[in-house]
Wavefront OBJ file of the C-alpha trace (Angstrom):
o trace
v 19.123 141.280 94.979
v 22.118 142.965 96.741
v 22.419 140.834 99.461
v 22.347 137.494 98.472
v 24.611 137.623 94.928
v 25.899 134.391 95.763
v 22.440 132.855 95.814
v 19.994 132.515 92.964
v 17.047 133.128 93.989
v 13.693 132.691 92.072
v 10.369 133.701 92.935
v 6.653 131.651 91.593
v 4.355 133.917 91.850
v 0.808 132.168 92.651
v -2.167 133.602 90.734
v -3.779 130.516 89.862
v -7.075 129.758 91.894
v -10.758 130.092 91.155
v -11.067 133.186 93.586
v -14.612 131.036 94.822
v -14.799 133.029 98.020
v -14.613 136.855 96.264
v -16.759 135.734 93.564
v -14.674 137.060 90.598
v -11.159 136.879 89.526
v -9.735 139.014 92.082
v -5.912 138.950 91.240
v -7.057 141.412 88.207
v -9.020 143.908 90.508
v -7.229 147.340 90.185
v -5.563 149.384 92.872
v -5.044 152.579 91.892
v -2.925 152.556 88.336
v -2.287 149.066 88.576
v -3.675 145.532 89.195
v -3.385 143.371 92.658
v -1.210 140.348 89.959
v 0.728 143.484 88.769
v 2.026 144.771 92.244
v 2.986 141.512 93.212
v 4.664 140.921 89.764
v 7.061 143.929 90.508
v 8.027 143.549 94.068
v 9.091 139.668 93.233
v 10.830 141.246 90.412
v 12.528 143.395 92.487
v 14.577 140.793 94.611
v 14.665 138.000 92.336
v 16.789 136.619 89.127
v 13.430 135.573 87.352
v 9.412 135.221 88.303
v 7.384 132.383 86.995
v 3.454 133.474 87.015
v 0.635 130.777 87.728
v -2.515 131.862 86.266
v -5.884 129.928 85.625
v -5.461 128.105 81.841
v -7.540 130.276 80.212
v -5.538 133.247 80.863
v -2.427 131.972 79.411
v -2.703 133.115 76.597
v -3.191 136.814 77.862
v -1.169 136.715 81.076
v 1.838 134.296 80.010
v 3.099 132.200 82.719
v 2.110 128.643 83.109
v -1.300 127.166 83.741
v -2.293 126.528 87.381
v -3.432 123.055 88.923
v -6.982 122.085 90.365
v -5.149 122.984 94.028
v -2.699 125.734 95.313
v -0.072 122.900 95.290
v -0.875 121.760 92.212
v -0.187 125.520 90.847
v 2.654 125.784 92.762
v 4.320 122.501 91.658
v 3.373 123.515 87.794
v 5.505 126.943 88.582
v 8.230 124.761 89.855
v 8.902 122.916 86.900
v 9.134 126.409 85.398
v 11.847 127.880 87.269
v 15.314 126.887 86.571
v 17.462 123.928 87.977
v 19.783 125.697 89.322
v 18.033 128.245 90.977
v 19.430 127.541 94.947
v 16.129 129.828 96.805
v 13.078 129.797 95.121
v 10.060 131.668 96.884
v 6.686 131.106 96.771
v 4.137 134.206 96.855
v 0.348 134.568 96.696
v -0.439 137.360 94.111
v -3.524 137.820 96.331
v -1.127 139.954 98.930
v -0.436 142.663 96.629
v 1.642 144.886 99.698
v 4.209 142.534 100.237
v 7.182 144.763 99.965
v 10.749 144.213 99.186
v 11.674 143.944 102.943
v 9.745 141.135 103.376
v 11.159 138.973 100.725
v 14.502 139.916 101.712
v 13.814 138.247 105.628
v 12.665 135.201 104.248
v 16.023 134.758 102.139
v 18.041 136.162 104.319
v 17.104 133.260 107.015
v 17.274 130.695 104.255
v 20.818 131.896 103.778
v 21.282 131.547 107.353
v 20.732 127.891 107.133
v 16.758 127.766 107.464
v 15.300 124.965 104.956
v 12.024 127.651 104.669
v 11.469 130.992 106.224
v 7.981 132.218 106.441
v 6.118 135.685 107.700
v 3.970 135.666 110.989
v 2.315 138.235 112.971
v 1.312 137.465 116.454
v -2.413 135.650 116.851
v -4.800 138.573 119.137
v -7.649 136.201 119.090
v -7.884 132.921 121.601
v -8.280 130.071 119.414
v -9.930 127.119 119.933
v -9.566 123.513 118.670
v -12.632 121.765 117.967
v -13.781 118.202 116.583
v -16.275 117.675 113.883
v -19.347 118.455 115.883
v -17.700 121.643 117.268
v -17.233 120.783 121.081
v -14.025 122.554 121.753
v -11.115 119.960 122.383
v -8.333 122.713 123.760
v -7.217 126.173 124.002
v -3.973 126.710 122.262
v -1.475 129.072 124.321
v -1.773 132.313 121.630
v 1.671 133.467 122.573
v 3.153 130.434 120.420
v 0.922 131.191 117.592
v 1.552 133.080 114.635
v -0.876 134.045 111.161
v 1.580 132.770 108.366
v 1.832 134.990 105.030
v 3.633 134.993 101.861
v 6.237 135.100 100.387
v 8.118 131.729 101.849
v 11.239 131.423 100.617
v 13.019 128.117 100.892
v 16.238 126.420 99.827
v 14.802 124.974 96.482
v 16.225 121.338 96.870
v 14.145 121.143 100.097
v 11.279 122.753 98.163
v 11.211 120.163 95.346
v 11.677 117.259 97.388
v 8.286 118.221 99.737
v 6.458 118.527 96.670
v 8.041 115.621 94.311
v 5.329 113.108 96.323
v 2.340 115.371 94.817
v 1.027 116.083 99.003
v -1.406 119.194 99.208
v -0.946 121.298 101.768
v -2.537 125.193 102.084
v 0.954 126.680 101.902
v 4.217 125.142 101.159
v 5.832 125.369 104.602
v 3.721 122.934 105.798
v 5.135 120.357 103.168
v 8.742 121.041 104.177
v 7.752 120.320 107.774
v 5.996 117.037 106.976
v 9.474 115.903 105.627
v 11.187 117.290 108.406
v 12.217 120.381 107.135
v 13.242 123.071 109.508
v 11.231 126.363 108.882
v 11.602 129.246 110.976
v 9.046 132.144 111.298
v 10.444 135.930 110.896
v 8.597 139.233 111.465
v 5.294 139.643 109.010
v 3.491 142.868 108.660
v -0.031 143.591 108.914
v -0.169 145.640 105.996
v 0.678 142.141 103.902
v -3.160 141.711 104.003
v -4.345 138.425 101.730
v -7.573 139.794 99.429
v -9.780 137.423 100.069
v -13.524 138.857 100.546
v -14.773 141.897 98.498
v -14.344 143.991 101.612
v -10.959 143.264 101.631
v -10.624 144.595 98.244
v -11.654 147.568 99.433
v -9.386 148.077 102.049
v -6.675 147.507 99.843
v -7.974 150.384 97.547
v -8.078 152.529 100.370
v -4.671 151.609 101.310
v -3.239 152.007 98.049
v -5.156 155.818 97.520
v -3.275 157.139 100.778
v 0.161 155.259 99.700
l 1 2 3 4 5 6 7 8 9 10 11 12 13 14 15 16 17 18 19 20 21 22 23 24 25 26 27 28 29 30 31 32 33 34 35 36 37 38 39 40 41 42 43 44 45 46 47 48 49 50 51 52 53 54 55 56 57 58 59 60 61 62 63 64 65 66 67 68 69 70 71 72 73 74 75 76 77 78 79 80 81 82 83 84 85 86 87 88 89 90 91 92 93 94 95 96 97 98 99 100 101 102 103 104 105 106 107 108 109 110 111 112 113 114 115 116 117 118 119 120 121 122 123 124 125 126 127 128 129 130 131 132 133 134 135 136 137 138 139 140 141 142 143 144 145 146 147 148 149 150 151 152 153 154 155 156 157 158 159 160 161 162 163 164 165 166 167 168 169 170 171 172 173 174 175 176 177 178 179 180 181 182 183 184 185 186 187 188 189 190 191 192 193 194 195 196 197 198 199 200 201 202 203 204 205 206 207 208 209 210 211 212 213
C-alpha cells in the first residue's frame, strides 16, 4: 500500500450470503486456475495491512475467516469486529466481483484520505429509470445524468464505519449507512469490468473474461 503508509488500512472481504439467486455457492465457482473468493482474496491483499473473510458458518472450518450473519450487514458487522482497532480505513468488498483490481481500491482510499467519510465506485446509469409505488404506477423519472450503479470495494474512514453500523441498521451496501448518519460519501470512477456474479450467465461471462485475460 505505497500510497497511503501513514494510513492503516484493512479490507473485509464479504463472502458470506446464501447465493439464493445463482442457485449454488457461487463465490467458489472457478475462473480459470483460481476461484471467484480467491481473486478477490489477492487483490484486497494487495493494498491492504490485513483481510478478514466472511464466509457462510459451515465453511469456517475450511475457508477460515469468521462466520457471516443472516444479512449482508450482519456479515459485514461480524468482519468488523474482526479487524483491528486501530485500523484508520477499513474497506468493504463483495467477493462476488472477482475483477476488482488494485486501481480501484486505491481511488476509494485515496478519497478517504482526502477527507471523504466513504468513497464508493459508480459507472454512469444508460437506462431511464423509473420510480414506482407498490402497484407499479410510475411515480417519477429520475434525471439519469445524476445517477450512478454503485460497486465494491467502499472504503471508509473506519470510525465513521463502526459508528453507522454500532445501531445494527441493514442497508444493501454500507455507504448507505454512513449517509443515514450523515456521513459524507463521495462517488469516484467504477469500471465496467468490476461486474457483480450474480446469475449463472454472469458466471459465464466472467469465465470468458478471465480465458482472454
Amino acid at each position: 500500500m505505497p500510497q497511503h503508509r501513514i494510513e492503516k488500512v484493512w479490507t473485509v472481504v464479504v463472502a458470506g450470503g446464501s447465493a439464493s439467486r445463482f442457485g449454488r455457492a457461487k463465490q467458489y465457482e472457478s475462473l480459470g486456475a483460481a476461484r471467484i473468493i480467491d481473486l478477490s482474496m489477492t487483490t484486497a491483499s494487495l493494498v491492504s495491512e490485513g483481510v478478514v473473510l466472511v464466509v457462510p458458518p459451515h465453511d469456517v472450518a475450511t475457508e477460515g475467516g469468521v462466520a457471516g450473519g443472516a444479512t449482508r450487514s450482519e456479515s459485514v458487522r461480524n468482519g468488523l469486529a474482526a479487524v483491528p482497532g486501530d485500523a484508520s480505513i477499513i474497506c468493504v468488498h463483495d467477493a462476488a466481483r472477482p475483477f476488482a483490481d488494485q486501481s480501484l481500491y486505491e481511488a476509494v482510499i485515496a478519497a478517504v484520505c482526502a477527507g471523504a467519510d466513504g468513497a464508493v465506485p459508480g459507472v454512469a446509469v444508460t437506462d431511464t429509470i423509473k420510480v414506482v409505488d407498490g402497484s407499479g404506477v410510475v411515480l417519477s423519472t429520475p434525471d439519469r445524468a445524476g445517477l450512478r450503479a454503485v460497486q465494491t470495494p467502499q472504503a471508509f474512514r473506519a470510525a465513521v464505519l463502526r459508528a453507522a453500523h454500532a445501531g445494527g441498521a441493514q442497508g444493501t451496501d454500507d455507504a448507505a449507512l454512513v449517509e443515514a448518519m450523515g456521513g459524507r460519501v463521495v462517488v469516484v470512477d467504477g469500471s465496467e469490468d468490476n461486474r457483480k456474479i450474480t446469475y449463472p450467465a454472469d458466471l459465464e461471462w466472467a469465465r470468458a473474461k478471465a480465458a482472454v485475460s
